[in-house]
N, C-alpha and C positions, 0 to 999 in steps of 0.2 A: 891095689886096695889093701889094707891093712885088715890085719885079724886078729882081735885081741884074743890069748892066751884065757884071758878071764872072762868070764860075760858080765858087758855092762847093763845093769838090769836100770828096768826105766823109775825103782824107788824101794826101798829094800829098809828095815829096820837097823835104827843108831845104836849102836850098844855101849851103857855107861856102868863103869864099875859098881855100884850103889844098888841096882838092879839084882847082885850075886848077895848083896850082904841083904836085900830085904826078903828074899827067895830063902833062904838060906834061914834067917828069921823066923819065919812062917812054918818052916820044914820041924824047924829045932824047939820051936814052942808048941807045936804040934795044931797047929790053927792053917789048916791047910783047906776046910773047907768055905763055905759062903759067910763063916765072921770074922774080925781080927781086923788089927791095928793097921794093917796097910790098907782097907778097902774103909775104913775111917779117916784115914791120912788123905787118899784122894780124893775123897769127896770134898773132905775140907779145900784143899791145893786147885780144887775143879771152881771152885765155887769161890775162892780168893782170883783166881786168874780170869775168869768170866764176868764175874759181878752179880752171881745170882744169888737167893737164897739157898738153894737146896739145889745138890747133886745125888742122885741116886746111881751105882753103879753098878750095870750089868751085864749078864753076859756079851751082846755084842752090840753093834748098832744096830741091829734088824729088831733086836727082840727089845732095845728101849722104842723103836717106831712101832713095833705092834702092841709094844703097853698105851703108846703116844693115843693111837688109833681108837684102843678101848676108851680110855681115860676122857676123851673129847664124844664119847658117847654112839661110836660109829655101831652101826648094824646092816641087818640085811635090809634092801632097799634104798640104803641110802646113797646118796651121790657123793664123791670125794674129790676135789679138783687139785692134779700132783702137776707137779715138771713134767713132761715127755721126754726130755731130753736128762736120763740118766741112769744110774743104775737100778736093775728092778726089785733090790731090795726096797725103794722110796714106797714103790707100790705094793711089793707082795703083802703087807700086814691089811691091807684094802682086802683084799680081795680072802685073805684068811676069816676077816669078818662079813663074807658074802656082801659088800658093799660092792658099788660101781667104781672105779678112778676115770673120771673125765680128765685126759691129757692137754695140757695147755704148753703153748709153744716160748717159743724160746726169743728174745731179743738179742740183737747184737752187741749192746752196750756191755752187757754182762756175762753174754751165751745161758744165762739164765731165766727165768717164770718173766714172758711179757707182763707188767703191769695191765697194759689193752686189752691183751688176749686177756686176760683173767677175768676183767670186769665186762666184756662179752662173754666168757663163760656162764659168771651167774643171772645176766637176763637171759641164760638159755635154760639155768638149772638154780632159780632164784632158793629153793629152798637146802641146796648142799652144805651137808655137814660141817666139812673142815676143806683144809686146804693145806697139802703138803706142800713145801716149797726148799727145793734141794739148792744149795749154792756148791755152784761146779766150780772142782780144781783149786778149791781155796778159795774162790772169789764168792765175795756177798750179793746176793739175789740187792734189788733195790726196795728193801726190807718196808722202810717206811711208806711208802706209796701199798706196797702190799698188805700189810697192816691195817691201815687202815682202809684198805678194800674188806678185807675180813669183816672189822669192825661196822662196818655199814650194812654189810648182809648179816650178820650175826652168824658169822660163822667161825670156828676153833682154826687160829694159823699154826701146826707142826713145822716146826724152821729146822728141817735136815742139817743141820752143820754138819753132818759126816766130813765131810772134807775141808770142812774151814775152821777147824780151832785155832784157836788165835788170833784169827783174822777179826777186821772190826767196821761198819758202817756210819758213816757221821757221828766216829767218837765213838760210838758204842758198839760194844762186843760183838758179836755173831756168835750165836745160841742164847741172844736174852732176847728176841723178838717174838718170838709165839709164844703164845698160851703157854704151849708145849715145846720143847723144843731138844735135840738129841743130836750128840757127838756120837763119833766113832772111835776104836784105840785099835781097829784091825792092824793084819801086819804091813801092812803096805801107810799106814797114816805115818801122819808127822809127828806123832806122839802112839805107840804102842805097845798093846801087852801081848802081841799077836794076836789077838782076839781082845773081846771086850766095850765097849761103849757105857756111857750116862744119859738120863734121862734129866734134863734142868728143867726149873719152875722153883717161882719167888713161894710160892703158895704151897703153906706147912699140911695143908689137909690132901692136895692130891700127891704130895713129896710121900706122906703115907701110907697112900693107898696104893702107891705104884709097888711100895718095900713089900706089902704083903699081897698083893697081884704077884711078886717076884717070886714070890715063896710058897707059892701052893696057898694063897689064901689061907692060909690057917687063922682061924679064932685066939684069942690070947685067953685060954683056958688050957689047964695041964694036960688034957685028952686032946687027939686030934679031931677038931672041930672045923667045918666048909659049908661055909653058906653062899659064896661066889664061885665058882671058876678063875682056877689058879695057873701060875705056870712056874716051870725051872728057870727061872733067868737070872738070878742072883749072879756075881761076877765072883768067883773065883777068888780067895787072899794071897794063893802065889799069882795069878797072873795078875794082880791089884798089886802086887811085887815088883814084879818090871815098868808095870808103868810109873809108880810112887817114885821109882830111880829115874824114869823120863823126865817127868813132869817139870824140873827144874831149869830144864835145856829146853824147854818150849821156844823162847825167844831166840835161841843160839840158832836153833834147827831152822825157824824163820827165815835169819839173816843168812844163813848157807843156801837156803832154797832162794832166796830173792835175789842175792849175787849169781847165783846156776840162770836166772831169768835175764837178769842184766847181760851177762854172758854171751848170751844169744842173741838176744837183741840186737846188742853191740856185734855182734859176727856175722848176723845175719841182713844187715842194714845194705841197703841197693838191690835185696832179691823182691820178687812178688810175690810176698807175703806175711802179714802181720801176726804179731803174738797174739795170746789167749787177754782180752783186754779186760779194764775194768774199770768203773766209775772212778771219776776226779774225787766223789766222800768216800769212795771206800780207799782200806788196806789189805788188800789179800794178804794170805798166808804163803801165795806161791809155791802151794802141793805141786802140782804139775806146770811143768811151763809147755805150753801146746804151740801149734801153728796152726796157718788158715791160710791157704794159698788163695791168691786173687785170679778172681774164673777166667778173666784173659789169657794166665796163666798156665790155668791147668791142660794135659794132656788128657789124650783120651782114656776114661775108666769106666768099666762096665763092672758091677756089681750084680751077683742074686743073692737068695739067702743065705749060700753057702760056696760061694767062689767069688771069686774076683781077676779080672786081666786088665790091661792098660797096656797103651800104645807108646814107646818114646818120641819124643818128637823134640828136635834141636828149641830150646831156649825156654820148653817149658817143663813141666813134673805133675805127678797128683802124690797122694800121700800113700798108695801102695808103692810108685815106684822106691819113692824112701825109705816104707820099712821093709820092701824088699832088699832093698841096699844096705842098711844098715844092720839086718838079720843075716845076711852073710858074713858081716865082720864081725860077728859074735856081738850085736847091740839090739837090746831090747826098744822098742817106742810099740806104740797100740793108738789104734783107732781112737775115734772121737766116740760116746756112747751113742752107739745106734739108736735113733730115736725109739719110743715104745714101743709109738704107733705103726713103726714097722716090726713088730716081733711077732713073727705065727702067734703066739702064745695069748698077747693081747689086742689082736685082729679084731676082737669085739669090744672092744673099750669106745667110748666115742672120743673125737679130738675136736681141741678149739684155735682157731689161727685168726690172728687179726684180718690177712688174707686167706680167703676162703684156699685162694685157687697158688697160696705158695707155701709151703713149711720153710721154718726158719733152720729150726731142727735137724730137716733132712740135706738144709743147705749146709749146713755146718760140719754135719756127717761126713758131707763126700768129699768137701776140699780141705777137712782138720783132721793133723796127727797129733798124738802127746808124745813127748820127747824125754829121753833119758831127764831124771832130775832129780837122783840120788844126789844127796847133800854128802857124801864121800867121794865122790867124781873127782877128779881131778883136774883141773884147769889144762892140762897137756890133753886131757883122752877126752874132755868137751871141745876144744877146738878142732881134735883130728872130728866129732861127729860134725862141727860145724863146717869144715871144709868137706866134708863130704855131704852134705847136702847140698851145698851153693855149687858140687859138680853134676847133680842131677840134675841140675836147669842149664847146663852149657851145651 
């Protein structure tokens, strides 16, 4: 077995010169806090690359989802219908606002929000708020069908693109479909400032009211004046610094992640198991290129909340034995997102499955890994991870 010297981490931040000279900028003109020319540059660059009217830029993506959340009118009582299958930033700003998140499962087509499940959601919960809806790993949720589920209940779509900038659904972008809708720039994205995110919408009145939601509601009077409930989430003009030096390499970062997919694909073809798939209208981003072992397949894996073992068994694998294999030779991969609905934490959330009596979600859990998919990999040290998966299954 081979050990690399370096850890190959499963997606790691690109660094481009332009990045030191707008940081650098910021530093020297002394506009180092929430105004300045870089955090006006990307909203511009946000909103040229997307197609929207207004990019608002702030602290992270968590805190454009819980402005998402206010903005679409959520409170206490109300019901909110998210992904189950993701990270639980999608829901924490739900639940910040004493609202419910009703968890809705996951289809195969996408691993993303069933269109089904969702429209059994609200004959169960006809008057729900909004509806978050996360696209995993870069891949777009099947946006227009969702939409106009929205549309027919009346209720606010938040289109999570955390994971999908750039990526785009019959032609059009990913992050122009909801109401509301919100990017990520953490460290781990395909565009970051190590922290950071945007809140998008074509619509110049709630682009304003999100700026000063951002800012501690302040009044536009020379005393400080608050008639709402404010918060800190303004983004930062050096870390609006690094990203302004990303932002140009958006499509470069793309084509390195979609070749990293092809990759596998191509190396992994004859074993039993398919990549993280996606609709014929969409274009992912190919953040993460994943697998899904086929349950014929798989070895035996026992999971709790907090351990995990598996059996080897000659010709087949599950996805602990892998990233136990692959963490020995100094290589990062990570689970699929535990569904919600299995999280102590939101044990009381209710969930909605097209099948009562099967999760999609928790199907996806047990037999998907995400795999190394840093866009600086090297084609020698993707192939050593790819021969050593295809010898987990011998």
């Amino acid at each position: 077995m081979e050990i690399f010297s370096e850890k190959v981490w499963i997606s790691t931040p690109t660094y481009h010169e332009e990045e030191i000279d707008y940081i650098k900028e910021a530093i020297l003109t002394n506009w180092k806090s929430t105004i300045g020319e870089n955090i006006d540059e990307i909203e511009r660059l946000v909103c040229e690359k997307i197609g929207c009217r207004y990019a608002v830029a702030l602290s992270s993506g968590t805190s454009a989802l819980h402005l998402a959340v206010i903005e679409a009118g959520v409170g206490k009582g109300d019901y909110v219908l998210c992904s189950d299958m993701t990270f639980c930033a999608t829901i924490n700003p739900v639940i910040y606002e004493n609202a419910t998140p009703v968890l809705i499962d996951s289809e195969y087509d996408s691993w993303n929000m069933d269109p089904v499940a969702l429209e059994k959601a609200f004959k169960l919960y006809p008057n729900a708020k909004a509806v978050i809806c996360a696209n995993l790993y870069g891949t777009p949720s099947k946006l227009d069908e969702i939409r106009d589920i929205c549309d027919r209940y009346g209720a606010v779509l938040i289109e999570d693109a955390a994971e999908s900038f750039g990526a785009s659904y019959r032609g059009k972008m990913s992050g122009t479909f909801g109401h509301l809708n919100v990017i990520s720039f953490n460290g781990n994205k395909i565009i970051t400032g190590s922290t950071g995110g945007c809140l998008l919408t074509d619509d110049e009145k709630i682009a304003e009211h999100i700026r000063k939601l951002s800012t501690q509601s302040k009044e536009p009077v020379p005393w400080y004046q608050h008639e709402e409930i404010g918060y800190n989430y303004r983004m930062s003009n050096i870390v609006a610094g690094i990203i302004r030096g990303q932002l140009p390499y958006l499509e470069d970062h793309i084509a390195q992640k979609k070749a990293i997919y092809e990759r596998y694909r191509e190396g992994l073809t004859g074993l039993p198991l398919t990549l993280n798939p996606h609709t014929p209208d969409s274009e992912p981003n190919f953040w993460l290129s994943c697998i899904l072992i086929n349950k014929g397949a798989m070895c035996e894996q026992k999971r709790t909340d907090m351990t995990v073992t598996f059996e080897r068994e000659s010709g087949k694998s599950c996805p602990t034995e892998i990233f136990e294999t692959l963490k020995a030779m100094n290589v990062e991969s990570r689970p699929i997102w535990k569904p919600l609905h299995m999280q102590p934490v939101y044990k009381d959330c209710p969930s909605v499955s097209v099948d009562d009596s099967f999760s999609v979600c928790e199907d996806i859990f047990e037999r998907g890994l995400c795999l190394p998919s840093d866009n600086k990999m090297k084609a020698e040290t993707q192939d050593i991870i790819i021969q050593t998966i295809r010898s987990c299954f011998e």
